[in-house]
N, C-alpha and C positions, 0 to 999 in steps of 0.2 A: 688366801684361798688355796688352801692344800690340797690333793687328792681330789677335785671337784670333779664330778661326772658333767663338763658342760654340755652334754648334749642334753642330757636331765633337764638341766639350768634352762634349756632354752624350749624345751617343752612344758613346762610349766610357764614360763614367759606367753607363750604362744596359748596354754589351755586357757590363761587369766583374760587374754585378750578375746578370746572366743566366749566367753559367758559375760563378759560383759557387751561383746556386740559390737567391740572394735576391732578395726583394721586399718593398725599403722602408718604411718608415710615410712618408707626406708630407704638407707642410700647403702650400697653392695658395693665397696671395693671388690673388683672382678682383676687376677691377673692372666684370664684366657679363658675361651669359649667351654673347653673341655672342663676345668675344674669347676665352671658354672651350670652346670647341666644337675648333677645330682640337687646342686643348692635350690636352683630355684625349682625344680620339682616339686622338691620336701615344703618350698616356702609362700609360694607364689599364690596360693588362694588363702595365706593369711597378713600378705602384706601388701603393699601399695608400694612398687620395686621400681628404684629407679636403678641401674647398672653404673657403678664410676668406673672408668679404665683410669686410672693413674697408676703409674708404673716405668718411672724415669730411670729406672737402671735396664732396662730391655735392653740388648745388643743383638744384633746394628738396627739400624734404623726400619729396615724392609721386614727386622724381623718382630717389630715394634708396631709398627701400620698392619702387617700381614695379622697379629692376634687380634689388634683393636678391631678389625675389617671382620673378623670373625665372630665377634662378643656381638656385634651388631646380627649377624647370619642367624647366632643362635637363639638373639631374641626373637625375631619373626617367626623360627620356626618353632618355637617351643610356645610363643602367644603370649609374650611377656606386652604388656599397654604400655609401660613407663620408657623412661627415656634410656638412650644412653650416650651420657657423658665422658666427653676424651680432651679432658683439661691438658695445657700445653703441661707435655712430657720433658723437660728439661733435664739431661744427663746431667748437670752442672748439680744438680740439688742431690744426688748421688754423691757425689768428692767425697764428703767427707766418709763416707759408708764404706766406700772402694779403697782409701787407706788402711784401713781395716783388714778387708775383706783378701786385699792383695797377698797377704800374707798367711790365711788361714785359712779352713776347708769350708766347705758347705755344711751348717750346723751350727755354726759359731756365733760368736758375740758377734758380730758382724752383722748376722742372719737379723738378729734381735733388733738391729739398730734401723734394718731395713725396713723388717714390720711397723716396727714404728714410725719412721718416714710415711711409708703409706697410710696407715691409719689415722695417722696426726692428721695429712693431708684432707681424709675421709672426712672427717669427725668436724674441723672446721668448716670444710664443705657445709655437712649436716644441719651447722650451726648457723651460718649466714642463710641459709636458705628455708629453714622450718622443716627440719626432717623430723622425727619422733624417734627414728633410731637409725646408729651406722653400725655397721658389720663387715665382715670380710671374708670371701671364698677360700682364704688362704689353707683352711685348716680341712682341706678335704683333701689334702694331698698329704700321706706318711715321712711325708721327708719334713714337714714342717714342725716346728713344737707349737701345740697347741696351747700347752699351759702359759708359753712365752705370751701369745696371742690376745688371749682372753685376760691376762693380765696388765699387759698392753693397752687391751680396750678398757678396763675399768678404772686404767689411769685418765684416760682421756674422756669418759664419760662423767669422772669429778671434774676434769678442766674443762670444759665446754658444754658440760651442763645438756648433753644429749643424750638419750639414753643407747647403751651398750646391750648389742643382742648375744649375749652369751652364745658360744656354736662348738661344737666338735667336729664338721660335717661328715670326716671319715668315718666315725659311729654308724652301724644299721649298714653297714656292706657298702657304705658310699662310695670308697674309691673306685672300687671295681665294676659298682651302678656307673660311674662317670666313665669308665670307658666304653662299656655296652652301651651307652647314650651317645658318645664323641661318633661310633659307627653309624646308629641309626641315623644322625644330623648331619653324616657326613661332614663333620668337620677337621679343620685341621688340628693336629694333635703334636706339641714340638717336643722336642727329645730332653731337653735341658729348661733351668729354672729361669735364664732370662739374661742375668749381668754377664759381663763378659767375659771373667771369672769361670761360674760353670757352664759357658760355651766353651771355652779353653781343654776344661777339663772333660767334657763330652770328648771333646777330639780327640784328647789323649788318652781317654779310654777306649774311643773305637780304634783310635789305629794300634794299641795294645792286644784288642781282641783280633786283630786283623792278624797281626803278625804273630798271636798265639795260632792262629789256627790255619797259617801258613808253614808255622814251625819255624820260620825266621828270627 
């Protein structure tokens, strides 16, 4: 699937759903309260949403509870019904991703193998439990490859036999909707993607920016 406009993909998904008079069960890989704000906006009077937090490469630990404790914040305030789910987080299921990942930037085959981690995770969730469809917030943030994403999901929705909600959610000014939302919620907004990796590199770019603009 080349060139696919999923955002298209997933409004037509959603237009089919409404003339026929259905409304989904769905499970939302969530990796933070802020990227989930535009999503369930756009999504949340056409699906029956439950939130999954899994997201076992987060570093450190306080910064891992401090999102999960949030996702939860910004279902109350936005009036999400469904639940939300924080399946034990095990960094250990990360290893193999972090060999990878040690060695190359943010973007990379890495990144790929990460998505998929969590989706895997999602989709069988979906599957033991009778979801209709699993998805992912991932793709509302500019730093992610979408196309990785949605490809990722259509492999998973031939293996577990659950259907894949095609999403772009950056399309229609989403990212920048998701920080005008993270302000209204008040909620917390973290500077880096999560592994320990671009927390590393967060630092070594603020103290770069530090010391440029000290002249040091």
């Amino acid at each position: 699937m080349n060139n696919i406009n999923y955002n298209l993909e997933m409004e037509k998904i959603i237009d089919k759903n409404r003339k026929e008079g259905l409304k989904p069960k769905l499970l939302m890989q969530v990796c933070c309260a802020p990227c989930s704000t535009t999503v369930m906006h756009r999504i949340k009077d056409d699906f029956d949403i439950d939130m999954y937090f899994y997201n076992p490469m987060i570093y450190p630990k306080t910064e891992l509870e401090k999102r999960s404790d949030y996702v939860g914040v910004l279902a109350k305030r936005i009036g999400i019904d469904g639940k939300v789910i924080v399946p034990e987080n095990d960094v250990r299921d990360f290893y193999d991703v972090a060999k990878k990942r040690k060695d190359s930037a943010e973007g990379s085959e890495a990144c790929y193998d990460c998505y998929k981690l969590r989706l895997r995770e999602t989709a069988k969730y979906a599957k033991e439990h009778g979801y209709d469809y699993f998805c992912t917030t991932l793709s509302i943030s500019p730093y992610k490859n979408s196309k990785w994403i949605n490809e990722i999901g259509r492999g998973l929705e031939e293996e577990y036999g659950v259907k894949y909600l095609y999403s772009d959610f950056k399309k229609r000014n989403g990212y920048q909707m998701s920080i005008e939302l993270s302000k209204k919620y008040q909620l917390y907004r973290q500077s880096y993607c999560g592994c320990v990796f671009s927390y590393n590199e967060m630092k070594e770019h603020n103290e770069k920016m530090k010391n440029d603009d000290t002249g040091l």
